[in-house]
FIDO-324375 format. One record per atom (N, C-alpha, C, CB): residue number from 0; residue in one letter; atom name; x, y, z. Coordinates in steps of 0.001 Angstrom, whole numbers, plus 524288, in hexadecimal, padded with zeros to 5 digits. Glycine has a CB too. Example, Ala and Ser with C-alpha at 12.3 -4.5 7.8 and 13.67 -1.06 7.14 Angstrom:
% residues 2
ATOM     i   aa   at      xx      yy      zz
ATOM     0    a    N   83386   7E9C6   81E78
ATOM     0    a   CA   8300C   7EE6C   81E78
ATOM     0    a    C   83390   7F31C   81E78
ATOM     0    a   CB   82C2C   7EE87   82356
ATOM     1    s    N   83232   7F736   81BA8
ATOM     1    s   CA   83566   7FBDC   81BE4
ATOM     1    s    C   83264   8001E   81EBE
ATOM     1    s   CB   83704   7FDAA   8165D
//
This chain:
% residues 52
ATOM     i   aa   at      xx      yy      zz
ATOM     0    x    N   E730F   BE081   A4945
ATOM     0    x   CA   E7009   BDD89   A457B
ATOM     0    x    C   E6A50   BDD65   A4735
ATOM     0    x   CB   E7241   BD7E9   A44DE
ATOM     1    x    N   E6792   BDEFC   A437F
ATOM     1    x   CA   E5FAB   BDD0E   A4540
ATOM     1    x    C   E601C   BD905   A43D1
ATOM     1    x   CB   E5978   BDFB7   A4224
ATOM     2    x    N   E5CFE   BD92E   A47B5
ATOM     2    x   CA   E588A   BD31C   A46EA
ATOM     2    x    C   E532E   BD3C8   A4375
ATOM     2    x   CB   E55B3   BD0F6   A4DA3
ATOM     3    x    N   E53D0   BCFF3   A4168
ATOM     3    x   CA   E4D58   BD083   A3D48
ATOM     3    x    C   E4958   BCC16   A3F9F
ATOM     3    x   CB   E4E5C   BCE81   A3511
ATOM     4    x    N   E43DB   BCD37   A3F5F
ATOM     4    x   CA   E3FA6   BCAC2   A4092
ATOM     4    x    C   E3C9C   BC8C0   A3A86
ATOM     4    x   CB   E3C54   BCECA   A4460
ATOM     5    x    N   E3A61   BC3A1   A3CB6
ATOM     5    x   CA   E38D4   BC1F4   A38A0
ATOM     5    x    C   E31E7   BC381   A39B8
ATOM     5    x   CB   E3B06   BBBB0   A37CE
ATOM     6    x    N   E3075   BC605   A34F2
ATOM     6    x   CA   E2B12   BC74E   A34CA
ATOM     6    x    C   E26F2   BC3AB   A347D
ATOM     6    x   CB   E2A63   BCA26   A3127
ATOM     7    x    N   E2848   BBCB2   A3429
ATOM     7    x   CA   E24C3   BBBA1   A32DC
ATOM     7    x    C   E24DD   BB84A   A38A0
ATOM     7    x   CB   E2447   BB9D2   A2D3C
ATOM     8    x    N   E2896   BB739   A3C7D
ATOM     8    x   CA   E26A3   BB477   A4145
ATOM     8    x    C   E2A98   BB799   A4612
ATOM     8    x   CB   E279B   BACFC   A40AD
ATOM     9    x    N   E2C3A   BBC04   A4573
ATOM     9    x   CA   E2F5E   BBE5C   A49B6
ATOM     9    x    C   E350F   BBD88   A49AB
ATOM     9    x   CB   E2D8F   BBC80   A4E8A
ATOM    10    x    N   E3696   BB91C   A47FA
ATOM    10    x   CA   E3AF5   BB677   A4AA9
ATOM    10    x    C   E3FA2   BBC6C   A4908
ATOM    10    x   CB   E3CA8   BAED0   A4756
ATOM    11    x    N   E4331   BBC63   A4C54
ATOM    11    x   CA   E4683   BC0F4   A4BF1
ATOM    11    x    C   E4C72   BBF3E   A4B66
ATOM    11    x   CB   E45A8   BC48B   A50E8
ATOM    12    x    N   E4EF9   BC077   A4673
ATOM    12    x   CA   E5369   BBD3D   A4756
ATOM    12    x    C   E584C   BC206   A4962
ATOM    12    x   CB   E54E8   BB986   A4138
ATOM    13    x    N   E5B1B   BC0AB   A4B3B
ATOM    13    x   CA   E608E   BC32D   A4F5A
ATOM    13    x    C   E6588   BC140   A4CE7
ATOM    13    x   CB   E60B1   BC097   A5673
ATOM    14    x    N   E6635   BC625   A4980
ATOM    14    x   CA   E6B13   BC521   A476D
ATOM    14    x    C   E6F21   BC33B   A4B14
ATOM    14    x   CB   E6CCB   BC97B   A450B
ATOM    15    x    N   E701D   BC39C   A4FEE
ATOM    15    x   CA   E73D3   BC22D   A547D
ATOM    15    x    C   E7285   BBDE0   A5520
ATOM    15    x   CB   E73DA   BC4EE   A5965
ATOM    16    x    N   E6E7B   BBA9C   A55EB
ATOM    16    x   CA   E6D8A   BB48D   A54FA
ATOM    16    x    C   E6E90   BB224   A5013
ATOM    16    x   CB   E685E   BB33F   A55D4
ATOM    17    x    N   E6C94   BB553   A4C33
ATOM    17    x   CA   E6C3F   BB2A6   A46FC
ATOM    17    x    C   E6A46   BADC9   A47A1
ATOM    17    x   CB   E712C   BB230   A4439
ATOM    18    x    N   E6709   BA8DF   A436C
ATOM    18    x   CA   E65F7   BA53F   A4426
ATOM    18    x    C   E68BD   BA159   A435F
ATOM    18    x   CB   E6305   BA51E   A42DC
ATOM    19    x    N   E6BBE   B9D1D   A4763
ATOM    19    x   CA   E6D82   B99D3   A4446
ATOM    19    x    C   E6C90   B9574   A42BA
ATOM    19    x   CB   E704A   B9979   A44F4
ATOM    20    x    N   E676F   B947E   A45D4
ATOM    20    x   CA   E6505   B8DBB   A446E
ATOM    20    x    C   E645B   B904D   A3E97
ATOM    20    x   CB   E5D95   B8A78   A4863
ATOM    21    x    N   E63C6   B940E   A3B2E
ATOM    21    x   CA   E632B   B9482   A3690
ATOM    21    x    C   E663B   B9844   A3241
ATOM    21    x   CB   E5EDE   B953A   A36D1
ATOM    22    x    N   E6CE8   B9650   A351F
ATOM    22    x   CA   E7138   B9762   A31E8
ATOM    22    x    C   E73BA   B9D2E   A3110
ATOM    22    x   CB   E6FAA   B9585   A2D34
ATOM    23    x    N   E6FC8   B9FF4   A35C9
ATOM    23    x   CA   E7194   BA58C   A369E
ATOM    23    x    C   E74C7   BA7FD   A3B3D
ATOM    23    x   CB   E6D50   BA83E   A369B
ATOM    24    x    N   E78F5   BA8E6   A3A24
ATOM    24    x   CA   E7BD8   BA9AD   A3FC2
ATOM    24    x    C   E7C95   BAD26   A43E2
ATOM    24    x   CB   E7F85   BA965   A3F4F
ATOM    25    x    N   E7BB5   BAC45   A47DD
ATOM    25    x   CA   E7B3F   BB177   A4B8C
ATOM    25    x    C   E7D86   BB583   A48BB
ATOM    25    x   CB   E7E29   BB12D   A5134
ATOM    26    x    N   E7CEB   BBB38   A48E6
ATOM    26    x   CA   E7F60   BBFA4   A4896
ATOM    26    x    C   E7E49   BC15F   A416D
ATOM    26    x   CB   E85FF   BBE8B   A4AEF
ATOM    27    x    N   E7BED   BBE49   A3EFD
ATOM    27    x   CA   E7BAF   BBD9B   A3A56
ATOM    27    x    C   E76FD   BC183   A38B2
ATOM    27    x   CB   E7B34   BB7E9   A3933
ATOM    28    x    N   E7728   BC6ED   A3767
ATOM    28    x   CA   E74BC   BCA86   A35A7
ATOM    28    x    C   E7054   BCAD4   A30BC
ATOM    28    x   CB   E784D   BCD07   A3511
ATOM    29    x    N   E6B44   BCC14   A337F
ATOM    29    x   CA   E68A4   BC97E   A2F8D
ATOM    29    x    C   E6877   BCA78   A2915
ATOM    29    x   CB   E642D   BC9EB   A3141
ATOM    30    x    N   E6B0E   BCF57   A274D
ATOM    30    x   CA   E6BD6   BCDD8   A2185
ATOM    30    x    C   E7051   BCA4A   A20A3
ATOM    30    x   CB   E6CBA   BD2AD   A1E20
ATOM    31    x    N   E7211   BC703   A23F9
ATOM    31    x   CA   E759E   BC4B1   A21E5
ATOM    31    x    C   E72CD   BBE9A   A2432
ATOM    31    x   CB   E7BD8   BC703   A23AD
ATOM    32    x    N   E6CB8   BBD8F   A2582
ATOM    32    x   CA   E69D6   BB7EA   A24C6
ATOM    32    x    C   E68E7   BB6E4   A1F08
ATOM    32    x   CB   E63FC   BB7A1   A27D0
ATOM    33    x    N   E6B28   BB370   A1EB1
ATOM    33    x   CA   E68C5   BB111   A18CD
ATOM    33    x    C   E6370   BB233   A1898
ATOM    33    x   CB   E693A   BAA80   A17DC
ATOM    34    x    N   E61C2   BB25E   A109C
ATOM    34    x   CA   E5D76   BB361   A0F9B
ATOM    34    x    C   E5862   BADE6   A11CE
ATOM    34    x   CB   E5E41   BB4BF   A0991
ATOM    35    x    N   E5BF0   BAB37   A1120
ATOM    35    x   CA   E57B4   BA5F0   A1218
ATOM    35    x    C   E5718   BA4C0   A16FD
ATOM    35    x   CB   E5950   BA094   A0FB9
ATOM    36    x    N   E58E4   BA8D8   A1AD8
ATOM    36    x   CA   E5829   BA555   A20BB
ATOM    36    x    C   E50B5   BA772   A21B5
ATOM    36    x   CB   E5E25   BA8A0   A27AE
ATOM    37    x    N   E4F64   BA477   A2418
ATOM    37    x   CA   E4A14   BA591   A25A0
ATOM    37    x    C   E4A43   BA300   A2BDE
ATOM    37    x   CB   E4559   BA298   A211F
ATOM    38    x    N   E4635   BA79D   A2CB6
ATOM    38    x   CA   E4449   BA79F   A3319
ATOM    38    x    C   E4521   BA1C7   A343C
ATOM    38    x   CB   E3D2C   BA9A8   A3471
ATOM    39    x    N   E467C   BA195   A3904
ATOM    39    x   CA   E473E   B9BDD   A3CFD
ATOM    39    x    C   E41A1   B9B4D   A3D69
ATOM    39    x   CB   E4ABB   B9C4D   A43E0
ATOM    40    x    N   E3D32   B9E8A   A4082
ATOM    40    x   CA   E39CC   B9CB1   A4215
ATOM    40    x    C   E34DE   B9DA5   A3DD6
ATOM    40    x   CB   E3995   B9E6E   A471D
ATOM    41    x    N   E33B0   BA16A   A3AD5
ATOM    41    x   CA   E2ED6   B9F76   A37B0
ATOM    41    x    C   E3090   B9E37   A3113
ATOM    41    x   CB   E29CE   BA4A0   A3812
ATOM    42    x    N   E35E6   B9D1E   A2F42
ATOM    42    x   CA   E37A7   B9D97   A29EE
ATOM    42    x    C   E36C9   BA2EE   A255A
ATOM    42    x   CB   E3533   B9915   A27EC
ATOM    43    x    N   E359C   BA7E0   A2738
ATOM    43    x   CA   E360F   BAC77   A25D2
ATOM    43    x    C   E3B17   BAD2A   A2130
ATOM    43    x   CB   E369F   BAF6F   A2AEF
ATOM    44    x    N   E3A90   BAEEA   A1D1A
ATOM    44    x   CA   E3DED   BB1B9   A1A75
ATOM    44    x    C   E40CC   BB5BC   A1DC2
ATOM    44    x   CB   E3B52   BB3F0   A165C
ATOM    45    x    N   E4675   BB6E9   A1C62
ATOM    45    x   CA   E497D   BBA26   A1E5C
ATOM    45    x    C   E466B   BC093   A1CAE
ATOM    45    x   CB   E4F94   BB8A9   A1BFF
ATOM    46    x    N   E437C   BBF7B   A1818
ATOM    46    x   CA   E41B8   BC651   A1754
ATOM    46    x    C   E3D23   BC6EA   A1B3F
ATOM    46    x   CB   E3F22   BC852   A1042
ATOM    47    x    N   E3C90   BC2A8   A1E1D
ATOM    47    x   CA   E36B9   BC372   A243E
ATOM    47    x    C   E3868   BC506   A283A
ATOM    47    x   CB   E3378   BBE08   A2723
ATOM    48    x    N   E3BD2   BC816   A27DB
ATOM    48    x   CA   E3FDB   BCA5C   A2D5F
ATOM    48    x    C   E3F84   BD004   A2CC7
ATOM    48    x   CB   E4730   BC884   A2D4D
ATOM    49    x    N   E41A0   BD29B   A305B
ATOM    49    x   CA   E4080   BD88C   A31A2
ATOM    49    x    C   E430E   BD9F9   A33E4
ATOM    49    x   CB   E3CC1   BDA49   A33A4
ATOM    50    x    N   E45CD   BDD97   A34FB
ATOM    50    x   CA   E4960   BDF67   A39C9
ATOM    50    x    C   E467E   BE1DA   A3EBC
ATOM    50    x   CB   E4D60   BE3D0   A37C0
ATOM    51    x    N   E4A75   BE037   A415E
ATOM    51    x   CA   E46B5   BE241   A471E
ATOM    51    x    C   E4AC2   BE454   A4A13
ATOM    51    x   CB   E4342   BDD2A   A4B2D
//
């Protein structure tokens, strides 16, 4: 699984962590984050990400 970076403050999310303070569960592949989750740290839309 990639990990995608968010373009507008870095933050990089890890599908193997997944987030869960915000209802996303480890191992949880990122086309399968809901449309509405947004970045933990600057509130970014999910389309502000990139693969890396």
């Amino acid at each position: 699984m990639k990990k995608q970076r968010c373009l507008v403050c870095g933050y990089v999310y890890d599908p193997e962590a997944g987030d869960p303070a915000n209802g996303v569960k480890p191992g949880t592949a990122w086309k399968n984050v809901p449309e509405d989750w947004i970045c933990p740290v600057c509130g970014a839309d999910k389309e502000e990400f990139e693969e890396v």
